[in-house]
C-alpha positions in Angstrom: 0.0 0.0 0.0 2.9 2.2 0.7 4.0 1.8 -2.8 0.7 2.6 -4.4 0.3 6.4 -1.9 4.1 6.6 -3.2 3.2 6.8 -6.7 0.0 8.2 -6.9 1.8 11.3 -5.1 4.5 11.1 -7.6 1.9 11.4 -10.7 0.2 13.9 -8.9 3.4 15.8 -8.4 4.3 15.5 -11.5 1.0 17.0 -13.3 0.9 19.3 -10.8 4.3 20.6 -11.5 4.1 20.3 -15.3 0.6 22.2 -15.3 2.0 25.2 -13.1 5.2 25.8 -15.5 2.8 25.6 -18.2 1.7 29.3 -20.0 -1.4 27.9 -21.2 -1.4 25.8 -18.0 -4.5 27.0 -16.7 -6.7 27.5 -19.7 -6.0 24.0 -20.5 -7.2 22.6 -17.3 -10.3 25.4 -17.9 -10.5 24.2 -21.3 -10.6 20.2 -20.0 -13.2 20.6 -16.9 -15.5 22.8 -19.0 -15.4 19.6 -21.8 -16.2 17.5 -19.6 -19.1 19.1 -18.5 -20.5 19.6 -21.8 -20.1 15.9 -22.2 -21.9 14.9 -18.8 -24.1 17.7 -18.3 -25.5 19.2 -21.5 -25.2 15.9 -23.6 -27.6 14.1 -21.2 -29.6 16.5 -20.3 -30.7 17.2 -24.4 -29.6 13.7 -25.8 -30.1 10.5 -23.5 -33.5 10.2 -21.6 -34.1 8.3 -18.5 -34.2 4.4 -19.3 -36.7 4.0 -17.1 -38.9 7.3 -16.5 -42.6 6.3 -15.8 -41.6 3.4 -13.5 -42.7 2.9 -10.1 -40.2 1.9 -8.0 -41.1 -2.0 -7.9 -41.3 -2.2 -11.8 -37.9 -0.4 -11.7 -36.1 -3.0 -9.5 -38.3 -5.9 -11.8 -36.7 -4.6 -14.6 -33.4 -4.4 -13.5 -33.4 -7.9 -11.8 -34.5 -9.2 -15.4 -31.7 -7.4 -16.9 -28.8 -8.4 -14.6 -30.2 -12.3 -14.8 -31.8 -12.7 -18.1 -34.8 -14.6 -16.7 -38.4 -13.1 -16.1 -38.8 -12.8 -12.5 -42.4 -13.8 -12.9 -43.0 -17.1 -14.2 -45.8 -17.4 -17.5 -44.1 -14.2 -18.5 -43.4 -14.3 -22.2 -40.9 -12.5 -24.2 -43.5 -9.6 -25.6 -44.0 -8.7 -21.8 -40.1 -8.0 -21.8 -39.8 -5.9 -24.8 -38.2 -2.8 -24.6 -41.5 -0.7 -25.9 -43.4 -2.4 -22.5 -40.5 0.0 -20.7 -39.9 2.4 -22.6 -36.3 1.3 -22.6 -35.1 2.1 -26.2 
């Protein structure tokens, strides 16, 4: 474990240094953090809907138990009950 703190503090060190002799070293790391919020932010927000908006909160955890096992969880459950249009999961 000593080993790991060792080297993550040398990495850290060593973009910290490089960044701060840097002349565009601060308008990059602007420039980065206000990319990455346009990708996580603005993206979703306009782009990807909620997978499951409209669920209650049993139907939610149905649906994600079917997902992580493949299997209905109710038996006599066919395939057309598990369709992506019954969720709205597109």
């Amino acid at each position: 474990m000593k080993g790991f703190k060792h080297t993550a503090g040398a990495v850290w060190s060593f973009y910290r240094d490089g960044f701060r002799n840097m002349t565009w070293g601060r308008p990059l790391i602007w420039l980065i953090l206000l990319k990455v919020f346009i990708l996580f932010a603005v993206l979703r927000v306009f782009f990807f809907k909620p997978a499951m908006a409209g669920l209650s909160e049993e139907e939610r955890s149905r649906v994600v138990g079917e997902r992580l096992t493949g299997t209905p969880a109710a038996a006599g459950e066919t395939d057309a009950a598990l369709s992506p249009e019954t969720y709205n999961l597109q």
